[in-house]
C-alpha positions in Angstrom: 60.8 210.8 -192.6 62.7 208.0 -192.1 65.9 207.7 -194.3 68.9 205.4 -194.2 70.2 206.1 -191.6 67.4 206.0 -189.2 67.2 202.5 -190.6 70.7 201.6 -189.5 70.2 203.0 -186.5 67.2 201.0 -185.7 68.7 197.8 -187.1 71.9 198.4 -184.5 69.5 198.5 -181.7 67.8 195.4 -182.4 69.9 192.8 -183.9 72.1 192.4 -180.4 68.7 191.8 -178.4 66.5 189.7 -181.3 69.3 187.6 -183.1 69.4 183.9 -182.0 66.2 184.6 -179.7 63.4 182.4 -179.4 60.1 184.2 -180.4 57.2 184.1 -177.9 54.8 185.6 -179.5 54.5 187.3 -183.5 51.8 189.8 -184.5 51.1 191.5 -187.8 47.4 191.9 -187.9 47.5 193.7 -192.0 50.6 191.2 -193.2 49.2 188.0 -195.0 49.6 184.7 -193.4 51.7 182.4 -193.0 53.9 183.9 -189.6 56.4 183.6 -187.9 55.4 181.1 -185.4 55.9 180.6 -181.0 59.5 179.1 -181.0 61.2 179.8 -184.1 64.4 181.3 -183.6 65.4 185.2 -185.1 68.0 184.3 -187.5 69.2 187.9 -188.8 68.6 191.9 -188.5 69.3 194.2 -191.1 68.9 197.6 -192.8 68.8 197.5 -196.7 68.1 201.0 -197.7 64.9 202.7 -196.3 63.8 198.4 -195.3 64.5 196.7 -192.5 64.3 193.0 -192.2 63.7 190.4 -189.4 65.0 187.2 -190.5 63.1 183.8 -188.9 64.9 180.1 -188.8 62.1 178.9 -191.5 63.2 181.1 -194.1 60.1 183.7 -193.7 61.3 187.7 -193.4 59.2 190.4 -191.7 59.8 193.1 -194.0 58.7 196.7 -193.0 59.1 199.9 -194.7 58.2 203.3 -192.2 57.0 205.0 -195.1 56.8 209.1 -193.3 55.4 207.5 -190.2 56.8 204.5 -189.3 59.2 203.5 -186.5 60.2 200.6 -184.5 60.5 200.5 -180.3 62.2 198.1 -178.2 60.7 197.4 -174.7 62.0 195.6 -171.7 58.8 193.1 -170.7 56.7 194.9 -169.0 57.6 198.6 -169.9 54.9 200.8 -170.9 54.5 201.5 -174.8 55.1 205.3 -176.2 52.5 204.7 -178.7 49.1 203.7 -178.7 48.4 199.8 -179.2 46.1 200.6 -182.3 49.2 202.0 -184.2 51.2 198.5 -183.7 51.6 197.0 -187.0 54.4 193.8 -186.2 54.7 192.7 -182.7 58.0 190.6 -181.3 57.8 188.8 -177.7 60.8 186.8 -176.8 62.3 186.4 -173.8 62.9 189.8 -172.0 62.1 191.9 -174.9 59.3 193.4 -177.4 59.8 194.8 -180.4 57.2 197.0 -181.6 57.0 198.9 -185.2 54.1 201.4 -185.3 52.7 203.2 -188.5 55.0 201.7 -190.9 52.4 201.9 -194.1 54.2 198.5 -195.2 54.7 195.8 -193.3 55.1 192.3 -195.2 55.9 188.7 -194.4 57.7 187.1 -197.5 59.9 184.3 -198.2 61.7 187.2 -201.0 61.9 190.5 -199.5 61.4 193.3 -202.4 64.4 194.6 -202.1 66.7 193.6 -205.1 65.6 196.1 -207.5 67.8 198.7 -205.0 70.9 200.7 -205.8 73.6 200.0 -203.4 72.7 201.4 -199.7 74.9 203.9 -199.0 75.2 203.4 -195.2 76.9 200.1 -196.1 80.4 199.8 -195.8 80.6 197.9 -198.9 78.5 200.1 -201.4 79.7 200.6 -205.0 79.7 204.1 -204.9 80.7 203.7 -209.2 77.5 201.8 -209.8 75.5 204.9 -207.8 77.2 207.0 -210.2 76.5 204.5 -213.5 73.0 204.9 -212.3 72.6 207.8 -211.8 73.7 208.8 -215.2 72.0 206.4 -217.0 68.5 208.4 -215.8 66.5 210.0 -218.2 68.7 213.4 -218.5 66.0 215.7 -217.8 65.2 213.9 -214.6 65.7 216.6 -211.9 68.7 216.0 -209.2 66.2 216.2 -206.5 64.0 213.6 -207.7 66.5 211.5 -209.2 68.2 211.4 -205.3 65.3 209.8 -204.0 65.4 207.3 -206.5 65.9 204.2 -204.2 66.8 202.5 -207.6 70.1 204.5 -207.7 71.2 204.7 -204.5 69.6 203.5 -201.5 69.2 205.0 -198.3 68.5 209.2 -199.2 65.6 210.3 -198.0 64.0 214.2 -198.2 66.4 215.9 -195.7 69.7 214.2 -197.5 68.5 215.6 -200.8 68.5 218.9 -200.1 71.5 218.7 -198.2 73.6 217.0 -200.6 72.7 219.6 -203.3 73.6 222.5 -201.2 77.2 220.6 -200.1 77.8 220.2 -204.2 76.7 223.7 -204.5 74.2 222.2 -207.2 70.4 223.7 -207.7 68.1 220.5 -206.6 66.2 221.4 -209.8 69.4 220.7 -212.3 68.7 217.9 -215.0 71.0 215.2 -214.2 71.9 215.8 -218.1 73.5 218.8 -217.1 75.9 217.4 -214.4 79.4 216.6 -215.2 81.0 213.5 -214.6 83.0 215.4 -210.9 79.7 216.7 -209.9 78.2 213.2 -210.3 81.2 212.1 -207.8 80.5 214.5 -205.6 77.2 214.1 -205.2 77.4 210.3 -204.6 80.2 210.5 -202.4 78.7 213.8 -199.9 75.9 211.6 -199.8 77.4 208.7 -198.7 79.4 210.4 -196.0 76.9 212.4 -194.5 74.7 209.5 -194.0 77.6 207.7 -192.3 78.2 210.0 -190.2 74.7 210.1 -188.4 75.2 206.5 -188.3 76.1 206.8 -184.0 72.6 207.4 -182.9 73.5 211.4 -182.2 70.8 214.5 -183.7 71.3 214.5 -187.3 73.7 216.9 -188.4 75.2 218.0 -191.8 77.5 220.9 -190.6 80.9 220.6 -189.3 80.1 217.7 -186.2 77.4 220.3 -184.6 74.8 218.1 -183.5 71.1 218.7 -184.7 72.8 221.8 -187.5 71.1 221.0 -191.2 72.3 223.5 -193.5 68.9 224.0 -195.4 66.1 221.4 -195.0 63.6 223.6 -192.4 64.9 226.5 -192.5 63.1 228.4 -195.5 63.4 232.4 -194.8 66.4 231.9 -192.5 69.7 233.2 -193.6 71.9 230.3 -195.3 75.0 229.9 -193.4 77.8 230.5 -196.5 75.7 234.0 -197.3 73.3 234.4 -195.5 70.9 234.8 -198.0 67.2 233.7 -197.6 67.0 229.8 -197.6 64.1 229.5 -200.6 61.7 225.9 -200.6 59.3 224.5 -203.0 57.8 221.2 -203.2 59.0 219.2 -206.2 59.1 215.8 -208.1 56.1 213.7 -208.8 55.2 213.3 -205.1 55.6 217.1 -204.4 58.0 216.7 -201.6 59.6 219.9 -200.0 63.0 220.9 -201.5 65.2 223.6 -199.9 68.0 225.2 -201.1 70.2 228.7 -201.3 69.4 230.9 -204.0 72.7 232.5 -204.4 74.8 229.4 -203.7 72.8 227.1 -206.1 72.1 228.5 -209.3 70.2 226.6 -211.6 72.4 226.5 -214.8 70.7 228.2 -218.3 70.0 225.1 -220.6 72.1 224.9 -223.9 70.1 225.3 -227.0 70.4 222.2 -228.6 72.3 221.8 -231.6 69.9 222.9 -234.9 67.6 224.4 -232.5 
């Protein structure tokens, strides 16, 4: 799935080729009118989280979300698409160029893109990594780590792969009540997020272990030994959406709840 990263990523490639180009040509055939229209000019390119947004002269924003699916292409005019023309969902001519995003399950043209109930993204330089953490504690307590890091409400930008990985850098069960985390843990896990998706920021296989490009240390690799223990890497699907959480059994312990008091 696409996470923040990715998004960042995308965005880099781009903003140099679509900002201050003339458009040619705009498609979205599921996005509600109005459109971008022939010969207004790209104004902006950006990642905000998991969204990226294309920014037109008239104050309309293409505003796509790639869901588990979605990605976005950039063609020289000309150049044969990867994809199938039946998965194109927005459609870019200028000069030169085409941008393409296929399968994105969202894909909306809006004057306000939906993107101001987010926590801060943590790809961006400017993040308040203290407001993550404010967040983050102010979820219900019993709200497990690994859903509450998917919570784009708290932090932007972690995706499935992050969460798991995050939780195994803390050394923290995915399946701990964020009730149960001390204030240090809470700081740890918002600032081993944050650096972990800056680092995959270059474009390079992800990675999470020590600069080895393409390593994760537990997302995929359920039955394989985990790389502090060796220990059988366990998963289970979790959270409301039942996505797939990994972690190490021995290495992540889920704490024993407290009684609490007059119990």
């Amino acid at each position: 799935m696409p996470e923040g990263d990715t998004l960042h990523r995308a965005a880099a490639r781009l903003e140099p080729v679509l900002v201050g180009a003339v458009v040619e040509r705009f498609d979205a055939p599921h996005a509600r009118r109005p459109h971008p229209r022939a010969g207004e000019r790209i104004t902006a390119v950006e990642a905000v989280g998991k969204h990226l947004l294309v920014r037109f002269e008239k104050g309309l924003v293409l505003d796509t979300h790639l869901g588990m699916t979605g990605s976005w292409h950039l063609y020289e005019t000309g150049r044969r698409w990867r994809k199938p023309p039946h998965l194109a969902r927005a459609v870019i001519e200028i000069e030169g160029w085409t941008a393409v995003c296929f399968a994105a399950p969202t894909v909306r043209i809006t004057s306000q893109p939906t993107v101001r109930h987010l926590g801060p993204d943590l790809c961006d330089p400017a993040a308040d990594l203290d407001e993550c953490a404010r967040r983050l504690q102010a979820l219900d307590p019993d709200t497990e780590l690994a859903e509450a890091l998917l919570d784009q409400r708290v932090c932007a930008g972690v995706g499935n792969v992050y969460k798991s990985e995050v939780c195994f850098a803390c050394r923290v069960h995915p399946l701990t009540p964020v009730g149960d985390l001390g204030d240090s843990v809470v700081t740890s896990v918002v600032v081993t997020a944050t650096r972990q998706l800056r680092a995959n920021l270059a474009g390079r296989a992800r990675s999470t272990v020590g600069g080895r490009p393409g390593v994760l240390a537990v997302y995929g690799r359920a039955r394989q030994p985990c790389l502090r223990c060796a220990t059988p890497i366990v998963t289970r699907r979790t959270g409301r959406q039942l996505r797939s959480t990994y972690w190490c059994p021995r290495c992540q312990r889920l704490p024993e709840r407290r009684p609490e008091a007059g119990a």
